[in-house]
N, C-alpha and C positions, 0 to 999 in steps of 0.2 A: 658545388654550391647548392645549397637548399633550393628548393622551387617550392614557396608557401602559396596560397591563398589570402592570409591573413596574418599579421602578425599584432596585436596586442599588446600593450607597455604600459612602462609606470600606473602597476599595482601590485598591489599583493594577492600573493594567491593563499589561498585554504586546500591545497591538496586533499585531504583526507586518507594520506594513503596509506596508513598506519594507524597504530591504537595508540599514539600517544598522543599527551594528551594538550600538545600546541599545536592545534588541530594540522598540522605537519606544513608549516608558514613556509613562505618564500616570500623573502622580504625584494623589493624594488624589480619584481617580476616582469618577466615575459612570456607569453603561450604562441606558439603559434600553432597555426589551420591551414590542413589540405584533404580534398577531398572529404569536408565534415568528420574528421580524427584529429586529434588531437597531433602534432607530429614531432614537436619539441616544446619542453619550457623548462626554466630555472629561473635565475637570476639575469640580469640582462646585460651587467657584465662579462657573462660566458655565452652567451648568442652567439653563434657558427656564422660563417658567411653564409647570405641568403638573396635570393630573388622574389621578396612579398608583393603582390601585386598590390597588396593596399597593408598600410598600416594606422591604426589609431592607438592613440594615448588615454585612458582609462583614467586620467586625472587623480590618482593615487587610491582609486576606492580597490572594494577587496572582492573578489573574486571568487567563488566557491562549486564543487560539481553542482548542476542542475538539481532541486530536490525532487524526488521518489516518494508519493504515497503511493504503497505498500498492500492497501485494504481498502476498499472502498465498494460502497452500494448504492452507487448514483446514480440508476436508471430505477426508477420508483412512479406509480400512482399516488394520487391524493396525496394529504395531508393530518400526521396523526398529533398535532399540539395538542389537542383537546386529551388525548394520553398522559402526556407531559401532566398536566391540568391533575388526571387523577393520582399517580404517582406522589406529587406533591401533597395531596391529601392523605395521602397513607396507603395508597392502593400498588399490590404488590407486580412487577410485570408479569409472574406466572399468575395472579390473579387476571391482570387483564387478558394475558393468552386463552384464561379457560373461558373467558365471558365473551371470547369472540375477537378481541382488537389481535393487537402487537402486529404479528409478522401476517399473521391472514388478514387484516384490514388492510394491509397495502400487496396484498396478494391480490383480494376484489378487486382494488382499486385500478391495480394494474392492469389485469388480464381487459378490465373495461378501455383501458386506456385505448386511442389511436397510435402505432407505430411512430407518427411524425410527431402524436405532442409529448413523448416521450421522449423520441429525440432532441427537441428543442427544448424540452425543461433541463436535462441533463446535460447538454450542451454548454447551457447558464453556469450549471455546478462547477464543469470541465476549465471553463474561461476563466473562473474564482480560481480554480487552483493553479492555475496557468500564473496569473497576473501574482500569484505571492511567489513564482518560483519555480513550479511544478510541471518538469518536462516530461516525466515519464509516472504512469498510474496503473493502477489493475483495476478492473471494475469488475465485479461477480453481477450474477443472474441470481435467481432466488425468489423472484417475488412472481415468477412463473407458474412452477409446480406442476407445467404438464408439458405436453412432448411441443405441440405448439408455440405455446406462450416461452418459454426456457429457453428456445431458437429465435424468438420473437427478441430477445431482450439479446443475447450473446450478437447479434446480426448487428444490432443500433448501438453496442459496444464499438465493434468493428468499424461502424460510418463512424462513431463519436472521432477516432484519433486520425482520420479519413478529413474530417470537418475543423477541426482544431488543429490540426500540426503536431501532435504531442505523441508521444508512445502508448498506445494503448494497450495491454494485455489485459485479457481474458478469461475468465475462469467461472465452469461450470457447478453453478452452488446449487442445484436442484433438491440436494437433503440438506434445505435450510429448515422446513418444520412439515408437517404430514400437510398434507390439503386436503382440505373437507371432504372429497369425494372419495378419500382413503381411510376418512378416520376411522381407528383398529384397526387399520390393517397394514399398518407402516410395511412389514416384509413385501407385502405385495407393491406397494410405489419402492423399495427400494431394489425390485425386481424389475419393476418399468423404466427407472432411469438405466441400470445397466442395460437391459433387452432392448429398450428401444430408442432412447435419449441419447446413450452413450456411444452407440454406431454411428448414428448422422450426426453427434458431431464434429466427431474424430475425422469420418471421412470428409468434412465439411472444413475441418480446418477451423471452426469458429471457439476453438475455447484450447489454450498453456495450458491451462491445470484446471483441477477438479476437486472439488473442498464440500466440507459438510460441517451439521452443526452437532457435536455430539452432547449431547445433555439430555437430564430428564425431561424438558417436555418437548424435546426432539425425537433422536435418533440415538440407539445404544453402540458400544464398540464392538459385537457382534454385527449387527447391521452394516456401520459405516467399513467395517472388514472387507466384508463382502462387496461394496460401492468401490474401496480402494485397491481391490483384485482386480477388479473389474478393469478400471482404471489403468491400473499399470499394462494390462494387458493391452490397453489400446494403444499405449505410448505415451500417457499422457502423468506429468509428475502430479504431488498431490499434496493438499496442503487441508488446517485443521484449525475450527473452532473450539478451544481446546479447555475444558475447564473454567470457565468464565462464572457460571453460579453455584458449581459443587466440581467435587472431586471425582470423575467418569471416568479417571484412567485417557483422557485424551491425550497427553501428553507422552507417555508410552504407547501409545494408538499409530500417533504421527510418526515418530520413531522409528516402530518399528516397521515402515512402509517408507523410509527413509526421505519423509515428506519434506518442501523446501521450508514450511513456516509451520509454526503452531501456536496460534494468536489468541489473545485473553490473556491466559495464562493465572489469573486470580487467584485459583486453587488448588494449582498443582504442587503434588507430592515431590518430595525428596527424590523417589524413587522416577518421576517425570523427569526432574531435572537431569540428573545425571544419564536417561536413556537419551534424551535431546541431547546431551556433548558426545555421545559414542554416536549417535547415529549423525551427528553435523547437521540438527535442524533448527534453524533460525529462530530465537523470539520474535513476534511480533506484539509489542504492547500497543494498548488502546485507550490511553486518558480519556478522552472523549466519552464514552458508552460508561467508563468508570465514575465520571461528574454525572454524567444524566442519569446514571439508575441511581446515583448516593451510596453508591460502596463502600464497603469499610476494608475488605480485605484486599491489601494490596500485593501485586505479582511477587514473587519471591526473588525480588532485585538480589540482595544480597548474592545470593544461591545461585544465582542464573550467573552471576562475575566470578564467584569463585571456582565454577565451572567452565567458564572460557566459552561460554554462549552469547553468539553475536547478539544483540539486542536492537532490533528496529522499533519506530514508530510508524504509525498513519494516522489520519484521521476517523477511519471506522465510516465515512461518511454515509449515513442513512437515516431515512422519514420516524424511526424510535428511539435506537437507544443514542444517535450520535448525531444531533444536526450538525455537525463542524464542517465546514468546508474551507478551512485554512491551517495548512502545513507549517507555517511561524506559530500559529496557536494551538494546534498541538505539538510542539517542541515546547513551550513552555507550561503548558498543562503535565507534560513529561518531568519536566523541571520539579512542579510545584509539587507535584499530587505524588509523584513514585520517588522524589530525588535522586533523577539522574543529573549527571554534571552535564553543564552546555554542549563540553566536547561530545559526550557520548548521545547527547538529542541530536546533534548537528551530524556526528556519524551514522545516526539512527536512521534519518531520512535522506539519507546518501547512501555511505556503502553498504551500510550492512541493510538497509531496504533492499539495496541492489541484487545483494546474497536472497533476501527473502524471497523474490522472484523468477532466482536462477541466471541475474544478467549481470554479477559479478564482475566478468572476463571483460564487459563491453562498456561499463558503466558505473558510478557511484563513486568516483574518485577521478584527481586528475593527474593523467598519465600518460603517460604518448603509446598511441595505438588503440584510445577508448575512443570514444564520440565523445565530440565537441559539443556537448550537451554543461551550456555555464552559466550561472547566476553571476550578473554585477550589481555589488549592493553599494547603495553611500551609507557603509557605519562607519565606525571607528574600530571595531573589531568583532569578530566571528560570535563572541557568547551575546554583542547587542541584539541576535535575530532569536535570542531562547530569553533576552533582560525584559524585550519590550512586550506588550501584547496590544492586538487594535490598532498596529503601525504596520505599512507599508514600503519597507525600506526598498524592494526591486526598485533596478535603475532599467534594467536590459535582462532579457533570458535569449537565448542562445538555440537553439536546436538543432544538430550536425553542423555547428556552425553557422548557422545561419540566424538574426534575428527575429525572433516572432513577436507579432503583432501582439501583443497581450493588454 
């Protein structure tokens, strides 16, 4: 006889566990819980004999894995709306990067910051995406740029999923753009993060992966080469800002360092796509950052399907190109702006999120032997969380099983 934890009834589940595209239903379901994994479900006419210590009835709502953003830069200084402000007027964001703002005004901003009011701003963000859903996240570093501050920010990653209950991974983005004290001499900072960033943190433990921004007013693929040598060599996978406002070869970049994601994606060639399906690296699209700059050129959806390239979303969350801090709005940003179908935004910020961070095996689908990581929504069915926008359907989120306070 079974020995559960939990057993859960009358609802329907959303498995996700396949690419087709009824989001893979289990009508008049059952899940059950032990030990925070998932340990059986189907239909609740085929439940095993069991000993649940507790069961509840889910009153017929529907059920889906916990959602996964995939992207995010949520630990930030200041405040750049007055940016937003000149964009709108016609101001370009490589113009505002050369006049000083974009990513170095929340680099200032940052380094000025206190430890604690970074944690408690970011926190805020952490609890937003919690309460639509959002059990597990990555958050990048980036607004550091030196060996201090970069450890400063990966460290208050680490408390954020410590303070929240949520999954936290980490990722070391320190070639997000040159900082002032390097400008010309980018070779040289991307000497400092391998020589001396990338040792303590590896030995430290504080950062999954390691990601850059490759673009012209970044970092080139010579450079980011050399960051992702580095990288591998400490153990650590790697993943890539990849083509978002020109064509830099990012996408064969990531590929060929057999990186988990290569995100943007706006401009990538022919010749990207299909290195991304031989080497197995994840899309990650970013509505968000695509509404706020006014893009016109969008990711090569077509190309990226007919190559059999998983395709995730996230929210991109950060102080320029992406205020968004809700994973239902970008699922339907996903919808409107790139036309993906529901299935595939709903897959997005599930499995194939799951893939984009390497936790596949453990998560983003519901299955017996993953963690009991589960959204309970009151819709009527799965495409109403990519139909509505500005609604809050979470009823309950789940975390190993366990409900969290959201």
């Amino acid at each position: 006889m079974a020995d559960w934890d939990l057993l859960l009834t009358n609802m329907r589940i959303a498995t996700l566990r396949d690419a087709a595209a009824d989001y893979g239903v289990i009508e008049d379901g059952a899940l059950a819980i032990a030990d925070g994994k998932i340990a059986w479900l189907g239909p609740l006419s085929e439940c095993p004999a069991h000993d649940a210590r507790e069961t509840r009835s889910l009153d017929n709502r529907w059920i889906t894995p916990a959602l996964i953003d995939c992207h995010t830069h949520l630990i930030f200084g200041g405040n750049r709306a007055a940016e937003y402000e000149q964009r709108l007027a016609g101001v370009s964001y490589e113009q505002i990067a050369a006049q000083g703002g974009g990513i170095l005004a929340t680099v200032n901003a940052t380094r000025a910051a206190a430890k604690d009011e970074l944690h408690e701003s970011a926190l805020r963000r952490v609890r937003q995406l919690a309460a639509s859903g959002v059990a597990t996240l990555e958050i990048k570093s980036g607004y550091g740029l030196d060996v201090r501050n970069e450890l400063k920010m990966l460290a208050i990653a680490k408390g954020l999923g410590e303070a929240s209950g949520l999954c936290v991974q980490t990722t070391l983005l320190a070639a997000h753009t040159i900082p002032p004290e390097f400008r010309g001499k980018a070779d040289d900072y991307i000497s400092l993060i391998c020589e001396e960033m990338l040792p303590v943190v590896a030995e430290r433990k504080l950062a999954d992966a390691v990601d850059a921004y490759c673009e012209s007013i970044a970092f080139d693929a010579p450079q980011i080469a050399k960051l992702f040598r580095a990288a591998t060599n400490a153990g650590l996978r790697v993943k890539l800002h990849a083509d978002q406002l020109s064509d830099g070869g990012g996408a064969e970049l990531a590929a060929h360092f057999d990186a988990l994601s290569a995100d943007h994606l706006e401009y990538t060639s022919a010749a990207g796509v299909r290195a991304m399906a031989k080497a197995g690296t994840t899309a990650v699209l970013l509505p968000g950052a695509f509404l706020t700059l006014a893009e016109t050129q969008k990711p090569p959806i077509d190309a990226l399907r007919a190559n059999g390239i998983p395709i995730a979303l996230a929210t991109d969350c950060n102080p320029g190109t992406s205020p968004l801090c809700s994973i239902p709005d970008a699922m339907a940003l996903g919808s409107r702006l790139f036309g993906l179908t529901p299935a595939e935004c709903l897959a997005g910020v599930t499995r194939e999120a799951a893939r984009a961070l390497g936790l596949e095996e453990d998560r983003g689908t519901l299955e017996p032997g993953k963690r009991a990581d589960i959204a309970i929504w009151d819709i009527d069915h799965p495409r109403d969380l990519i139909y509505w926008m500005g609604v809050n359907p979470l009823s309950e989120l789940l975390v190993g099983g366990r409900p969290l306070d959201t």
